[in-house]
N, C-alpha and C positions, 0 to 999 in steps of 0.2 A: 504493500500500500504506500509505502513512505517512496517508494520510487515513482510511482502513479504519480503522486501528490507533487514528486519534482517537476516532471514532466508536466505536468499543467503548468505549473510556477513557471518554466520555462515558455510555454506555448502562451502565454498573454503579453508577451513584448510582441510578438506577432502584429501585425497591420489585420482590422478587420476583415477587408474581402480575403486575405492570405488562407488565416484562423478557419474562417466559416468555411472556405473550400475545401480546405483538410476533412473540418468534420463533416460534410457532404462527404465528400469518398470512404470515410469511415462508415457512416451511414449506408452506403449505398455495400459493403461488405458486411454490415452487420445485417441487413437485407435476408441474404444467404446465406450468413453464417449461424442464426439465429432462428431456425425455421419453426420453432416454437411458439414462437414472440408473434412470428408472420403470420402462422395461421389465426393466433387469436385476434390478429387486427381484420384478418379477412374476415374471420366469422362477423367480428363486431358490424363491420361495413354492412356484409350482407342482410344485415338486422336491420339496420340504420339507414341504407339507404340500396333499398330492393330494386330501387327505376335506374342503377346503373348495370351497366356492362362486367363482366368480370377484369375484362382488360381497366378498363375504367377504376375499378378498385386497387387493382392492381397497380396501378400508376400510382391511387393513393398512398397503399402503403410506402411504395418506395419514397416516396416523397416521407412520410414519416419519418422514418429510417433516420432518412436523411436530415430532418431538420430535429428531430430526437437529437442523435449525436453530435450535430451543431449545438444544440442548447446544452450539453453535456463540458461539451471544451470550451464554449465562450462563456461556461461559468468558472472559468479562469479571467476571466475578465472581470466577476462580480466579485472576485476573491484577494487579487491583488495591485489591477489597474489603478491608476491613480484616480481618484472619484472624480477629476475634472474633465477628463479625458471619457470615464464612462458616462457621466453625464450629459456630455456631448453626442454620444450617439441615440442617446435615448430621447426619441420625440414624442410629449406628450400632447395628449386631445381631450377637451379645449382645455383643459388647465388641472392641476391638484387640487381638489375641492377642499381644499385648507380650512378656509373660515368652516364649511359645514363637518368637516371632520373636529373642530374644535368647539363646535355649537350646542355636543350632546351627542350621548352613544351613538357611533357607527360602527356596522360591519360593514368592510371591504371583499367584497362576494366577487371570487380569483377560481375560475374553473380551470380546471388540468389541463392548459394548452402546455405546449415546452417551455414558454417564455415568460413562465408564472413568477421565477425568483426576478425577473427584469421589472416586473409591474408591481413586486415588494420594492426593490429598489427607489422605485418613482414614489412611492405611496410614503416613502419616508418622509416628511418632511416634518412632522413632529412622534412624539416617541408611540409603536404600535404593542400590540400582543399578538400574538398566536400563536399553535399548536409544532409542537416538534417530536419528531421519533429518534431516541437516542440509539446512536449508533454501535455496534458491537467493536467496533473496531476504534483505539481513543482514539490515534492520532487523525483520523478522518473524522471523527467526533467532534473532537476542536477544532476543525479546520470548517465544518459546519457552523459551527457554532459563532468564529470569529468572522465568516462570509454574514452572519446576520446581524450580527453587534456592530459591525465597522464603519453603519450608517448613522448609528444614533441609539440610542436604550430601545432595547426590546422586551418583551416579559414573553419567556418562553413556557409553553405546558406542557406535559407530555398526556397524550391519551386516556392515559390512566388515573391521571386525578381528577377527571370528570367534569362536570357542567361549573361548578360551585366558583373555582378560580375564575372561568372565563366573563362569568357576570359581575364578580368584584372588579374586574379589569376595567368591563364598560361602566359600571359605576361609579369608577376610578378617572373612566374618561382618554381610556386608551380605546384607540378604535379598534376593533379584532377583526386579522386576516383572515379572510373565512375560506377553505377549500373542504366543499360538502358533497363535492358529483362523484364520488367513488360507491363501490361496491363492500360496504363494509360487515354486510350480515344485515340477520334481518332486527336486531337490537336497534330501539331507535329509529328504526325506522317502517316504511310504507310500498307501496306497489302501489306507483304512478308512472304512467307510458314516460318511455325517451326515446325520440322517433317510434312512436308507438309500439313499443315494447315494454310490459311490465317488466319495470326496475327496480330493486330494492333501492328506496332512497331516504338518504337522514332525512328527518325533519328539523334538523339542530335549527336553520337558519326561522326558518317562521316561529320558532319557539324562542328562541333569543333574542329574536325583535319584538314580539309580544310581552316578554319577562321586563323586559329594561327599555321600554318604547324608542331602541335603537332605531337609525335611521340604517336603509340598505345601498350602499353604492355599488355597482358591479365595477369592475375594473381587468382588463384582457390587452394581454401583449400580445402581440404576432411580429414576425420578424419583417424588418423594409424591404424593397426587392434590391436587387445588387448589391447585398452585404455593405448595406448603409448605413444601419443599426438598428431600432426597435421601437416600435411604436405602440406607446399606451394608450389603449380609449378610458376617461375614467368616465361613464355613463349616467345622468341623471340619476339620482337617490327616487326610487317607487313609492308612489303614490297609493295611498290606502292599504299599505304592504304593514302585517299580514292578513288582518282582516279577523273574521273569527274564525274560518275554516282552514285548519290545518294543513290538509286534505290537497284541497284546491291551492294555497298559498304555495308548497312545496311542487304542485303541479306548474306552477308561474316559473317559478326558478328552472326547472327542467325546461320549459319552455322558449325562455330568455338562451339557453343554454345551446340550446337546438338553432337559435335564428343564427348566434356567436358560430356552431360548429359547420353551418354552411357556409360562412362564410369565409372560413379560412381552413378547409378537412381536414389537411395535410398535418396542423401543427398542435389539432387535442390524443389525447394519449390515447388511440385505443388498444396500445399493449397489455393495458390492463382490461380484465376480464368483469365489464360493466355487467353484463347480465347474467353472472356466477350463479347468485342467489333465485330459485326459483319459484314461487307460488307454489303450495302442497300439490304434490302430486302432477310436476309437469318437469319433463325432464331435462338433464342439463344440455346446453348448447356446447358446451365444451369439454365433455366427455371420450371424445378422440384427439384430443388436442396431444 
């Protein structure tokens, strides 16, 4: 690991377009080299989006791949670039909602595209919270740990201590980074279509803004074209969000999610296995995997 972690250290003195075309060709070997990863992006597609072609998915995933392992090396960039220089590439839209993140609890709602730690980066501008998995391995550990610190105070959670820190936080006035479109079990959560598919999905977000009448911003990186750097949308804060139904509220969020993942296919994660979790008695989709 500690030779890994050189080799990145090295690769961020790299020129943007150099950096990202490396990870493009590593990307596009991890492609084939990983044919496990690949089918579950295909299943996922074939789920998600039945009105294309096979070839047509197929181009998605590589494209994946490819912009997976880009986000993988250019978070050598978020690790030890000079913050002027990353700041530089990173173009934000229309602006860091500062005043309203400092108005009263927000969650910053950051769906698994690859260029989620980019759109933390941007979202810094006064001190945040959110969830962290600690790593088995230290020295990659602190190397996580110091890639989140190095913008400003964070308040990290781990999974495992539950709801209780995260609403002291907003109470506190820290806005909390929220990544809630995984597959996590069915704990917590519900079966509401994504791309009409029953999904297990949390309900943390509508219940978190109900508990602490947090406001929701959605906020989504995707990469510039010609390795120019990265552009954040931070999106109007939702209107009437959550509402009193649950149900329907967490149904919004996968919705919003859905408009986000057509428009850019290529760069949300579907290496991960969205639709694991299935309704009693219907079988898994990824059981040849």
């Amino acid at each position: 690991m500690r030779v890994l972690i050189a080799l990145l250290w090295l690769l961020h003195w790299l020129p943007l377009p150099i950096l990202g075309r490396i990870g493009k060709a590593v990307g596009s070997l991890m492609y084939y080299a990983i044919p496990k990863r690949r089918k579950i992006a295909m299943t996922n597609l074939r789920l998600a989006m039945p009105e294309l072609s096979e070839a047509e998915r197929a181009d998605i995933v590589m494209q994946h791949f490819q912009a997976y392992s880009r986000s993988i090396l250019e978070r050598s960039l978020i690790w030890w670039a000079p913050i002027p220089r990353l700041r530089k590439l990173i173009h934000i839209e229309p602006a860091v909602p500062q005043a309203e993140m400092e108005s009263g609890p927000t969650i910053l709602l950051c769906p698994h595209f690859v260029c989620l730690d980019v759109a933390g980066v941007a979202a810094r501008v006064i001190p945040v919270s959110t969830i962290y998995s600690p790593q088995k391995n230290q020295a990659f550990d602190r190397l996580l740990r110091y890639g989140r610190e190095r913008f400003g105070p964070v308040r990290l959670f781990t999974r495992e201590e539950g709801i209780k820190p995260i609403l002291r936080a907003l109470r506190d006035g820290l806005p909390y980074f929220m990544l809630p479109d995984m597959d996590f079990g069915e704990k917590d959560a519900t079966f509401v279509p994504f791309f009409g598919v029953p999904a297990a999905t949390l309900t943390a977000l509508p219940r978190l803004a109900a508990a602490t009448k947090a406001k929701v911003i959605p906020v989504i990186a995707t990469f510039l074209p010609d390795y120019k750097g990265y552009r954040v949308v931070f999106y109007p804060a939702w209107e009437n969000y959550p509402g009193d139904d649950m149900i329907a509220a967490t149904r919004r969020m996968n919705e919003f999610i859905e408009e986000r993942v057509r428009e850019s296919p290529a760069e949300y994660f579907w290496t991960h296995k969205r639709f694991k979790t299935r309704p009693n008695g219907e079988p898994s989709f990824y059981d040849k995997d």
